[in-house]
C-alpha positions in Angstrom: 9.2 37.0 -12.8 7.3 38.6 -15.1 5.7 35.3 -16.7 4.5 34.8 -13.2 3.2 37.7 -13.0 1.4 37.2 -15.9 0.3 33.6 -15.2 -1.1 35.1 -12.3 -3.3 37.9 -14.0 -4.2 35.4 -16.9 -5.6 32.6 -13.3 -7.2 36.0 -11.9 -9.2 36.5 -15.2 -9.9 33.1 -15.4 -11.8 32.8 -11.9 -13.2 35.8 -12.9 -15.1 34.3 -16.3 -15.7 31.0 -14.3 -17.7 33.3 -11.6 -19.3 35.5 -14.4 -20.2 32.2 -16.1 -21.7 31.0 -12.7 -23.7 33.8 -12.0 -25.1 34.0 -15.5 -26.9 30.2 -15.3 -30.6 30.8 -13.7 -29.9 28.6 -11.1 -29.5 29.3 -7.5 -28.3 27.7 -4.3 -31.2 27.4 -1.6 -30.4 29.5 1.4 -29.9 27.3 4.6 -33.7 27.8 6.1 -35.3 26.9 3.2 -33.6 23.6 3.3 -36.1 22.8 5.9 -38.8 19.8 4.9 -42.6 22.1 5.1 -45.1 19.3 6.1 -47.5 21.0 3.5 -44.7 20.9 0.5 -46.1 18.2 -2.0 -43.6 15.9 -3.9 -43.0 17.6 -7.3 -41.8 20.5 -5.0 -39.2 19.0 -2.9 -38.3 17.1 -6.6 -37.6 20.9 -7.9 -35.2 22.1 -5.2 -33.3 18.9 -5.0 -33.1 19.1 -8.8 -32.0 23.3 -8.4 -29.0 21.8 -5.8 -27.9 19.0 -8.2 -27.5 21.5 -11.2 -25.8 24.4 -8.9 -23.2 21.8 -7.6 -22.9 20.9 -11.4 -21.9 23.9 -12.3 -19.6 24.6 -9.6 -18.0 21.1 -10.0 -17.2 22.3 -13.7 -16.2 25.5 -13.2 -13.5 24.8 -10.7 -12.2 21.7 -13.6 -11.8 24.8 -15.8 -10.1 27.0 -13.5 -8.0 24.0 -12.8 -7.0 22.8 -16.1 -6.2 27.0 -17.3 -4.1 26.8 -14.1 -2.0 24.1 -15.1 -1.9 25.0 -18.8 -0.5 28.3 -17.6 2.1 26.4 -15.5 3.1 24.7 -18.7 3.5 27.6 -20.8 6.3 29.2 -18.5 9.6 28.5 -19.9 12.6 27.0 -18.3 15.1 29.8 -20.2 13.1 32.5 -18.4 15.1 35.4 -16.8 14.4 34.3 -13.2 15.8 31.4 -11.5 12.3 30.8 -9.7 10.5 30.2 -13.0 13.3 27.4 -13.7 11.9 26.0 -10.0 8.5 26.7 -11.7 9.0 24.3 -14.8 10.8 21.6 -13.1 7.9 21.3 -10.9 5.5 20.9 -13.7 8.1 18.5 -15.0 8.2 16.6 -11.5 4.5 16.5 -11.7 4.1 15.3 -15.2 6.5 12.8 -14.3 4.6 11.1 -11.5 1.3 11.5 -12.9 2.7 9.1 -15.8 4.0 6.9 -13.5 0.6 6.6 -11.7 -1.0 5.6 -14.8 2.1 3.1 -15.9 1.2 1.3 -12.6 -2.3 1.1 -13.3 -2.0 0.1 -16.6 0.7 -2.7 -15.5 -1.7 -4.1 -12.6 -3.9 -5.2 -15.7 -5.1 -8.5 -16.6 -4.1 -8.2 -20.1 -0.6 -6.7 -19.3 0.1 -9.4 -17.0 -0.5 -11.8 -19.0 1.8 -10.3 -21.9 4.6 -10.2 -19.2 4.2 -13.9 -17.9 4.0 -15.2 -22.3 7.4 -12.7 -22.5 8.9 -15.4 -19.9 7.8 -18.0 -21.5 4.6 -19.2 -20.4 2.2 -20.1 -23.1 -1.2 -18.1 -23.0 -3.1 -21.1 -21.5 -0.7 -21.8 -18.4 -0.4 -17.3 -18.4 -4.3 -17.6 -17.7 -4.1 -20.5 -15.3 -1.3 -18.7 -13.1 -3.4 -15.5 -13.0 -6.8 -17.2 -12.1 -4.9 -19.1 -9.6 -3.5 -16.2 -8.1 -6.9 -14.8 -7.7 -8.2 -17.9 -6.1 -5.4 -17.9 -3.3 -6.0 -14.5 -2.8 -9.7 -14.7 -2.5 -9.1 -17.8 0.1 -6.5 -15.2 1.9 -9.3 -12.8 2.5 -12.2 -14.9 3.7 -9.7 -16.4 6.1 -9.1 -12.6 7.4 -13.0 -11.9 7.2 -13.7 -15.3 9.3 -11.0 -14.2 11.7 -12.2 -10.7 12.2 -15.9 -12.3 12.5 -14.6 -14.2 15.0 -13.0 -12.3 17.3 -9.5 -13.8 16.8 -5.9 -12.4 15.0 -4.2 -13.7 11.7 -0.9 -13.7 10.9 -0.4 -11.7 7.5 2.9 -12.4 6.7 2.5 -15.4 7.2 -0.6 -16.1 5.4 1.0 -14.5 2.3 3.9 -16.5 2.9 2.1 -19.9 2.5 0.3 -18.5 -0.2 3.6 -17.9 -2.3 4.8 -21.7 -1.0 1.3 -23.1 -2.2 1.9 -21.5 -6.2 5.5 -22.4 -5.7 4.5 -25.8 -5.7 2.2 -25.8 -8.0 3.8 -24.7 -10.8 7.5 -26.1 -9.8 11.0 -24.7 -9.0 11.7 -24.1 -12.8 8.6 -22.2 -14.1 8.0 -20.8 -10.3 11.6 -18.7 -11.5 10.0 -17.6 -14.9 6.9 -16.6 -12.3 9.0 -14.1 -10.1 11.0 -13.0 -13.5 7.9 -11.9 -15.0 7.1 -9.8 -11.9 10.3 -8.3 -11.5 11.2 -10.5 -8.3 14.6 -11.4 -7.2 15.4 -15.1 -7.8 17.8 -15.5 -4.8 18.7 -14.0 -0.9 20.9 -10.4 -2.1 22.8 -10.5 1.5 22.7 -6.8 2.7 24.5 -7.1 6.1 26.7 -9.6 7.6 26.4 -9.1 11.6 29.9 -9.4 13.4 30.9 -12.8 15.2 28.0 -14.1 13.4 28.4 -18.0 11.2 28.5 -15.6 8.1 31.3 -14.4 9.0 33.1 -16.8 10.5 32.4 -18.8 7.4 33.5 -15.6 4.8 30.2 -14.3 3.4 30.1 -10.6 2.1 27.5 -8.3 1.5 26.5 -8.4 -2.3 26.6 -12.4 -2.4 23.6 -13.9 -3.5 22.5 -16.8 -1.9 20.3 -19.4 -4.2 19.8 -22.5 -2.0 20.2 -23.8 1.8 20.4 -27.2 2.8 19.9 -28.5 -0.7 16.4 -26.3 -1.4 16.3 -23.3 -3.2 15.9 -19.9 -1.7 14.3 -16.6 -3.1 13.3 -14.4 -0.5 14.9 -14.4 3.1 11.1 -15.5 4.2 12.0 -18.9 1.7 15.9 -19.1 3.7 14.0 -18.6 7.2 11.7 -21.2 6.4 14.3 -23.8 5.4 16.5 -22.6 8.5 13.8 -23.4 10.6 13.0 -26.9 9.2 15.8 -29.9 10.1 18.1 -30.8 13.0 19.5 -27.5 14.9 23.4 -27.3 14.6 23.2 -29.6 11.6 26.1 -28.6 9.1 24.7 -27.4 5.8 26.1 -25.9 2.5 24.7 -22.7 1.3 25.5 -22.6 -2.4 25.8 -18.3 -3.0 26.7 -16.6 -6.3 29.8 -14.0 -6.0 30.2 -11.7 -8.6 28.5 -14.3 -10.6 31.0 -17.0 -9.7 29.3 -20.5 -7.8 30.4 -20.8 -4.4 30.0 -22.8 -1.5 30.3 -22.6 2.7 29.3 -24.8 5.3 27.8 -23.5 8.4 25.4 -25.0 11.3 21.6 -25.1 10.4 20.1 -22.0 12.5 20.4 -18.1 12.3 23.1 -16.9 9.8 23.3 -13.8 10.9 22.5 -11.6 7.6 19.7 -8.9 6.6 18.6 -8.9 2.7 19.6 -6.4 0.6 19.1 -5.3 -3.3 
């Protein structure tokens, strides 16, 4: 308590200097009828007050970064031990705060070019094809939003997912089953269908799949996502038998089942 207390006099003081510091400049904010245009006012007049607004918001702007950044170096300074229980709360927020902030900047750090490119070398790209895949990806996704802009020009709906969906097929292609898996390992993406839930008297069941299995191909084409099993599910005779080939506890399995809706949701 008491080095809240404290933390509290020490911000008091602080607003206090910032205001002190304020009032000390020789600039002032125009009062709200003067900030009417006077016919008769030349140029290099209105050019001074506009100049007298921009340096009082300057200084404002700063002094409220320096009551901010004293605010949260007093936060810092309050110690976890302290007698209260509250100033514990105090600290971990800090720490909470800390955290996410550096987790912010991770992200933006990771969305880089130059990052990304490390990541997709790691897997094994070399740096030529790295370059390639992430100019291509910029490509599909430029196409992906004139398609959106024509459609809003035009008065008419897209279909998102979809889009995006084709979008994944199209660089799937393109760079192949086997380097499309170093692709998603680079980017942290699953390579096969995690089920989550196996809906009751549905062919998963009847046919003995359990949550946790990871399905890896349908009908003889490889799955990653449950858009990729949709897709396949969709494609072919309906009622057709197929195998799904499914990974349990890292052991290869097989069922057979009728080509249409499984009856699962993906999981992680």
């Amino acid at each position: 308590m008491k080095i809240i207390i404290v933390g509290l006099v020490s911000l008091v003081a602080g607003i206090s200097l910032a205001m002190l510091s304020v009032q000390d400049r020789q600039y002032s904010i125009p009062a709200a009828e003067s900030l009417s245009v006077d016919s008769t006012e030349t140029p290099s007049g209105i050019e001074s007050r506009i100049l007298a607004l921009e340096n009082a918001l300057t200084i404002e702007q700063n002094a409220r970064q320096l009551l901010e950044e004293e605010f949260f170096i007093l936060l810092g300074e309050m110690s976890p031990t302290a007698e209260s229980g509250s100033d514990s709360s105090q600290q971990a927020s800090v720490d909470a705060r800390a955290t996410a902030v550096a987790r912010r900047a991770a992200r933006r750090s990771g969305n880089s070019r130059e990052v990304r490119a490390q990541r997709l070398v790691a897997a094994g790209f070399d740096p030529t094809t790295a370059d390639w895949i992430l100019t291509r990806e910029s490509e599909l996704q430029m196409q992906a939003l004139r398609s959106r802009y024509e459609a809003g020009r035009n008065g008419s709906t897209i279909d998102f997912y979809r889009q995006s969906s084709e979008l994944r097929t199209q660089l799937r292609q393109e760079l192949g089953d086997a380097r499309f898996e170093r692709y998603l390992t680079a980017n942290g993406e699953s390579l096969h269908v995690t089920i989550g839930t196996v809906l009751d008297s549905s062919p998963a069941q009847s046919v003995g799949l359990r949550v946790g299995d990871r399905i890896v191909s349908y009908g003889g084409e490889r799955v990653y996502s449950m858009t990729d099993l949709t897709q396949q599910i969709i494609h072919g005779v309906p009622e057709e038998q197929v195998v799904i080939e499914f990974l349990r506890d890292d052991m290869p399995m097989q069922v057979v089942l009728p080509r249409g809706p499984v009856g699962i949701s993906g999981g992680r």
